[in-house]
MARTORGU-41670 format. One line per field, with one value per residue: residue number from 1; x, y, z of N, C-alpha, C in turn; chain; residue in three letters. Coordinates in Angstrom, 2 decimals. Example, Ala and Ser with C-alpha at 12.3 -4.5 7.8 and 13.67 -1.06 7.14 Angstrom:
BEGIN
kolgu <- (1|2)
n_px <- (13.19|12.85)
n_py <- (-5.69|-2.25)
n_pz <- (7.80|7.08)
ca_px <- (12.30|13.67)
ca_py <- (-4.50|-1.06)
ca_pz <- (7.80|7.14)
c_px <- (13.20|12.90)
c_py <- (-3.30|0.03)
c_pz <- (7.80|7.87)
guke <- (A|A)
nuti <- (ALA|SER)
END
This chain:
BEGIN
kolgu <- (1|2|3|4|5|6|7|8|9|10|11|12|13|14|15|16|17|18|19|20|21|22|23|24|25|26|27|28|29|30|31|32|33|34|35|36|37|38|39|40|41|42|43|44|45|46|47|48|49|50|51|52|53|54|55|56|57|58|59|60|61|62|63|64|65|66|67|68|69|70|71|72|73|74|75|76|77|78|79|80|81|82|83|84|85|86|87|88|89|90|91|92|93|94|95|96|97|98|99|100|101|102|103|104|105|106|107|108|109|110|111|112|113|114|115|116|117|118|119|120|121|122|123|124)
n_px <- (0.86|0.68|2.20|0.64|0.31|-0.37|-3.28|-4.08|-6.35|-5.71|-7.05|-6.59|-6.75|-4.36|-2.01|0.69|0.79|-0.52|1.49|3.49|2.41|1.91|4.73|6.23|4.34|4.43|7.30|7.18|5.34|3.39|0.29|-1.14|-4.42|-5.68|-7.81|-9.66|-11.70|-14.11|-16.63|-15.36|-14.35|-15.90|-17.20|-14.90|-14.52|-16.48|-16.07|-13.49|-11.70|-9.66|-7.19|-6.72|-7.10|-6.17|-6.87|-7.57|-8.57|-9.72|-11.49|-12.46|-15.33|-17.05|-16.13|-13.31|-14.20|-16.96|-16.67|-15.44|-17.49|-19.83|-18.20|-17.93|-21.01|-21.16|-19.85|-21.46|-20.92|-19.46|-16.58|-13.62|-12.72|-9.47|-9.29|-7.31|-6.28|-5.06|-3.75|-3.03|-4.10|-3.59|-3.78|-5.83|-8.32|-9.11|-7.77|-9.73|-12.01|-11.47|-11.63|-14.01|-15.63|-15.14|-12.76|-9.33|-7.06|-5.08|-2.73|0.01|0.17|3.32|2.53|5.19|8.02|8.41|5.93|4.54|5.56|4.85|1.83|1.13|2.36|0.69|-2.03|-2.43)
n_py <- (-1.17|2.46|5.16|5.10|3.31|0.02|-0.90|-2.85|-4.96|-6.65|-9.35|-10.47|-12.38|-13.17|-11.89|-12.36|-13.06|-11.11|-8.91|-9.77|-9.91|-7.61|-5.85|-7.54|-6.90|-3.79|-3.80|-4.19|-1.97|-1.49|0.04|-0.44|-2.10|-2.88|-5.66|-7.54|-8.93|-10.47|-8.79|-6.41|-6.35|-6.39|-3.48|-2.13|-1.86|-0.69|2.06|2.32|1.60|-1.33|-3.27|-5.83|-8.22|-10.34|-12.88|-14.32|-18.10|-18.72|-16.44|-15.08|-14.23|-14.84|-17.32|-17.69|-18.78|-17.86|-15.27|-14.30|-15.24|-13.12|-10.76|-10.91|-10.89|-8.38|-7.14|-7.38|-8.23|-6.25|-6.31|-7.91|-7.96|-9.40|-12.33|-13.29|-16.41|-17.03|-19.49|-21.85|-24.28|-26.49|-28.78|-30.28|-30.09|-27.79|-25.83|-25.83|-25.73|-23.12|-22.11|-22.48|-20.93|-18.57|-17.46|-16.39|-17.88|-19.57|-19.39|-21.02|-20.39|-18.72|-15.63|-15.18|-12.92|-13.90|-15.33|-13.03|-11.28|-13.18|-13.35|-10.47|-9.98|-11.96|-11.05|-8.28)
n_pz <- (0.00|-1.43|0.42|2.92|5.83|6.45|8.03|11.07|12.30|15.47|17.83|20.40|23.64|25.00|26.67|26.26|24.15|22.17|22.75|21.34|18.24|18.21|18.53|16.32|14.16|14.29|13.51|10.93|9.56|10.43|10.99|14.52|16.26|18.99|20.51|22.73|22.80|21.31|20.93|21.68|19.96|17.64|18.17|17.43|14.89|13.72|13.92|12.58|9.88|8.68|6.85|7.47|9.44|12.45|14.01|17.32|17.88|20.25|22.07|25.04|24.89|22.21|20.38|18.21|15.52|15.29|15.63|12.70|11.53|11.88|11.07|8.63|8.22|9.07|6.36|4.32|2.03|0.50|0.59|0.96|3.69|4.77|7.06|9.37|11.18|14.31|16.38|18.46|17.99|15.65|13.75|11.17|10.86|12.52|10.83|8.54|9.68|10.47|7.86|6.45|8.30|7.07|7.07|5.96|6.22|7.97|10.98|12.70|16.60|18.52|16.48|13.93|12.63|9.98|9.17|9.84|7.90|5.27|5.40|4.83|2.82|0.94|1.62|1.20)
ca_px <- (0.00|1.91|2.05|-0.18|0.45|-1.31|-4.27|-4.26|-6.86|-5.15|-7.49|-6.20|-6.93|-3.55|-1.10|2.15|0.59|-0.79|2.58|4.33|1.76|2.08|6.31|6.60|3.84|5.06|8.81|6.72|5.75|2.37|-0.39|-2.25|-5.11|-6.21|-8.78|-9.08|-12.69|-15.21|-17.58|-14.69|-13.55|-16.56|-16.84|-13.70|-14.43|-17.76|-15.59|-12.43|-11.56|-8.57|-6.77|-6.44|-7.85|-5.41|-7.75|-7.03|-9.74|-10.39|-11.87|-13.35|-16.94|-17.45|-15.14|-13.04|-15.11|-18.47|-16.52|-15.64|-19.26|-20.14|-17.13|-18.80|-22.36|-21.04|-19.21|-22.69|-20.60|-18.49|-14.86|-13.30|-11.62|-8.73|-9.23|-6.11|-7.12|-3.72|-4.22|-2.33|-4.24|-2.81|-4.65|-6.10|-9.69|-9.03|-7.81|-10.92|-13.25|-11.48|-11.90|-15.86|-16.04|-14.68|-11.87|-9.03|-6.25|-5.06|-1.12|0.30|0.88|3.12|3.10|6.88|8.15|8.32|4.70|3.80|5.63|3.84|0.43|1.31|2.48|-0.74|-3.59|-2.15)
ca_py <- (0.00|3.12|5.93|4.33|2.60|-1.05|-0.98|-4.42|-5.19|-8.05|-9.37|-11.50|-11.97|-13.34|-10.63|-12.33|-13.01|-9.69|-8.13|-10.13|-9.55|-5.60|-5.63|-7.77|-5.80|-2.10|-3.27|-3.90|-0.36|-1.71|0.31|-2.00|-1.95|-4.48|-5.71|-8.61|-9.91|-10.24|-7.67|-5.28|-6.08|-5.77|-2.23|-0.60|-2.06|0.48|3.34|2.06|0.55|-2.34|-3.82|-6.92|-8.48|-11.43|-13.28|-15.94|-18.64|-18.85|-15.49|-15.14|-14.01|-15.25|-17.69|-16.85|-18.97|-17.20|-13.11|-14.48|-14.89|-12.05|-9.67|-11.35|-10.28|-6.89|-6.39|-7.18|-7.88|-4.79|-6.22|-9.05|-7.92|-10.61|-12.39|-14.59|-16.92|-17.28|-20.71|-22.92|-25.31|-26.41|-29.49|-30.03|-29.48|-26.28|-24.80|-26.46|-24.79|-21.67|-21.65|-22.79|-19.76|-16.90|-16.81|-16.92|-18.79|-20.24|-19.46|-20.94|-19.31|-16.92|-14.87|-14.58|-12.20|-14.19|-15.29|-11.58|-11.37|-13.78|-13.15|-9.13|-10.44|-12.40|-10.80|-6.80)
ca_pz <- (0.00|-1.34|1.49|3.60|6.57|6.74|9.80|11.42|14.20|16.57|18.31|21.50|24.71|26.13|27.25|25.77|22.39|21.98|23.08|20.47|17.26|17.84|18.00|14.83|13.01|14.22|13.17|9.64|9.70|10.21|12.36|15.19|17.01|19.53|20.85|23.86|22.89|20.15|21.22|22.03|18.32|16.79|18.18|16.98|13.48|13.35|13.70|12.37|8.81|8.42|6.21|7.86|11.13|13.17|15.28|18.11|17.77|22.05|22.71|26.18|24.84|21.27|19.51|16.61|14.31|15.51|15.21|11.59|10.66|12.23|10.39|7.11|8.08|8.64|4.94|3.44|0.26|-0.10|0.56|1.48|4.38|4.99|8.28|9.61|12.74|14.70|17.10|19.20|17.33|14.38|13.13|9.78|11.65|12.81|9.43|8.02|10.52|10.00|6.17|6.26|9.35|6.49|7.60|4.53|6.66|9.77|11.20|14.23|17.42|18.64|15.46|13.84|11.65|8.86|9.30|9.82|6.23|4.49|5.55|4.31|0.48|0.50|1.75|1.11)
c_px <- (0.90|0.83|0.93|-0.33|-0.83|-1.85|-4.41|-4.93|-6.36|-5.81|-7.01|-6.32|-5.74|-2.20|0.11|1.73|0.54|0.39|3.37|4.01|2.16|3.56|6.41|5.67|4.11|6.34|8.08|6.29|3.97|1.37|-1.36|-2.69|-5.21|-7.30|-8.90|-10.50|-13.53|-15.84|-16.93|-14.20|-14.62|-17.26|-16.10|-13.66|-16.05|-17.04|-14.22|-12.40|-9.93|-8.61|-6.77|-6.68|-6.91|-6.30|-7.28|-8.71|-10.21|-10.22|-12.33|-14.85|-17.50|-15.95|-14.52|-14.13|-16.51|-18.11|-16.35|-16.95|-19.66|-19.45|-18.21|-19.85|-21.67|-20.52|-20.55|-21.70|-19.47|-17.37|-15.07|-11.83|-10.44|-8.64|-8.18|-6.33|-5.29|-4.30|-3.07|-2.79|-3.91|-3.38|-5.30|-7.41|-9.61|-9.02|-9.21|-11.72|-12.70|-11.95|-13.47|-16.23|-16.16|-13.85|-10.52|-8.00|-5.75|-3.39|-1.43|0.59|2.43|3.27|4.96|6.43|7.93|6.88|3.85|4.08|5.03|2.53|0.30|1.28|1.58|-1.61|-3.70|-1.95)
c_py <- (1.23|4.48|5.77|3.37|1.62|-1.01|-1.84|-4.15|-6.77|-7.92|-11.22|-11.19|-12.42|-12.66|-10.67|-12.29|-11.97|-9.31|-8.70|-9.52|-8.22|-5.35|-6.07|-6.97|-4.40|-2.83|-3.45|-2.49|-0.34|-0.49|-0.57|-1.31|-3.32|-4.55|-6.91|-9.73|-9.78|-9.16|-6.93|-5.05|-5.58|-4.07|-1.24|-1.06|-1.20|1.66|3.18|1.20|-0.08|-3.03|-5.25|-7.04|-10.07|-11.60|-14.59|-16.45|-18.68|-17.45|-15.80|-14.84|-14.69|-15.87|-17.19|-17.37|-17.95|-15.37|-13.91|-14.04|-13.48|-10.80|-9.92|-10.76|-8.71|-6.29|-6.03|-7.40|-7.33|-5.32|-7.39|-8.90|-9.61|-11.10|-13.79|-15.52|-17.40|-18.33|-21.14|-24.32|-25.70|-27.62|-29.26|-29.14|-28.21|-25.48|-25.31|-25.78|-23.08|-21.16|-21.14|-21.75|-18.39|-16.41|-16.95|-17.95|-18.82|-20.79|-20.27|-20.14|-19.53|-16.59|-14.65|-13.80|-12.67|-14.64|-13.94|-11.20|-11.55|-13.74|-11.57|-8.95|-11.10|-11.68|-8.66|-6.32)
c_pz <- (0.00|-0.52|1.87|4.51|6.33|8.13|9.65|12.87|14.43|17.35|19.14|22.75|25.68|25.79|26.11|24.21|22.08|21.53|21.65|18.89|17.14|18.05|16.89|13.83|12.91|13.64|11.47|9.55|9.31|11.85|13.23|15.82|17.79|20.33|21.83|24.03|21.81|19.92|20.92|20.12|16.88|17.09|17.51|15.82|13.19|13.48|13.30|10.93|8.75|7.67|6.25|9.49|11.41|13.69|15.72|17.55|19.41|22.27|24.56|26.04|23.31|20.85|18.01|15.10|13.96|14.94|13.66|11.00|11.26|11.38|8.76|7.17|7.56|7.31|4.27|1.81|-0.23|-0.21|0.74|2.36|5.23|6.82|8.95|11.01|12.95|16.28|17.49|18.48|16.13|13.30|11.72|9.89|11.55|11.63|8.92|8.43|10.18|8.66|5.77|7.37|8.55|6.40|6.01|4.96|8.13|9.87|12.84|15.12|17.90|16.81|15.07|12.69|10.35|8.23|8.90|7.93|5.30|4.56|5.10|2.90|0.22|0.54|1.75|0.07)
guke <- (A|A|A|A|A|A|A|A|A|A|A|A|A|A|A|A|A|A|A|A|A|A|A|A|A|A|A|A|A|A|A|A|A|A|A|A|A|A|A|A|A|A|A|A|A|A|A|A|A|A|A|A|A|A|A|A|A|A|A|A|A|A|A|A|A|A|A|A|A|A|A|A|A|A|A|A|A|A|A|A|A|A|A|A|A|A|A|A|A|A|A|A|A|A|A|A|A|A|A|A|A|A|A|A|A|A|A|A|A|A|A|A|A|A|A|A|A|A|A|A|A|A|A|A)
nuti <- (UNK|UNK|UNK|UNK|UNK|UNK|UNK|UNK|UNK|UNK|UNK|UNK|UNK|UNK|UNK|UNK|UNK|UNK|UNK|UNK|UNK|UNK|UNK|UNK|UNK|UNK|UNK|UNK|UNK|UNK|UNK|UNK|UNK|UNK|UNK|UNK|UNK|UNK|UNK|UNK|UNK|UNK|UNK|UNK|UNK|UNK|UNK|UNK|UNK|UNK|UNK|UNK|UNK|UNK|UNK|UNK|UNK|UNK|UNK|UNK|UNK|UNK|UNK|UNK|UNK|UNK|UNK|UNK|UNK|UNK|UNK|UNK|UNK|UNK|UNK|UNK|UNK|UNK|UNK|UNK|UNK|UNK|UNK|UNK|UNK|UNK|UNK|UNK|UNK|UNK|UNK|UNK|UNK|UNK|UNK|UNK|UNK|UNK|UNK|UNK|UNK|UNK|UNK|UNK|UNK|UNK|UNK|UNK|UNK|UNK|UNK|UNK|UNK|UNK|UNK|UNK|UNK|UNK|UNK|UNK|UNK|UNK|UNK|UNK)
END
């Protein structure tokens, strides 16, 4: 995106992950938001537009599969904002459920740089 910082909502609710997602995406020269629960995320996406949304799949109030569908309702169509589900789970399942949720793909956790990379030259 030329002159234009990339907006990424990271949405996690555990401390270290978080912390990690928003150093490797600021040293990309990415801007983050975060968010620590579904609700809270689908909030700051009504007054906020992004490029790209990280989501854990174990929220504390709605699962990642469930905010997926939900992000989808809200486009109505318009985009296809890119939504990455970042898991501890890693299984075939999981990517599977993420795909059939909306989601476009499914990294392991913690986020690395090179991860953060490749999910930037894809879905940016």
């Amino acid at each position: 995106m030329e002159n234009r910082k990339v907006k990424i909502l990271v949405i996690e609710d555990h401390l270290i992950a978080k912390k990690i997602a928003i150093t490797i995406l600021k040293g990309l020269d990415c801007e983050v938001d975060t968010a620590e629960s579904g609700r809270e995320a689908l909030g700051l996406m009504q007054t906020n537009e992004y490029h790209l949304i990280l989501v854990d799949i174990g929220l504390p109030d709605i699962d990642g599969f469930e905010l997926a569908q939900e992000i989808r309702k809200l486009e109505k169509g318009k985009s296809d904002l890119p939504i990455i589900a970042l898991t501890a789970h890693t299984d075939n399942n999981y990517k599977k459920r993420c795909l059939e949720a909306g989601m476009n793909s499914c990294f392991a956790k913690p986020l690395t740089t090179e991860n953060a990379q490749n999910i930037l030259e894809s879905f940016i």
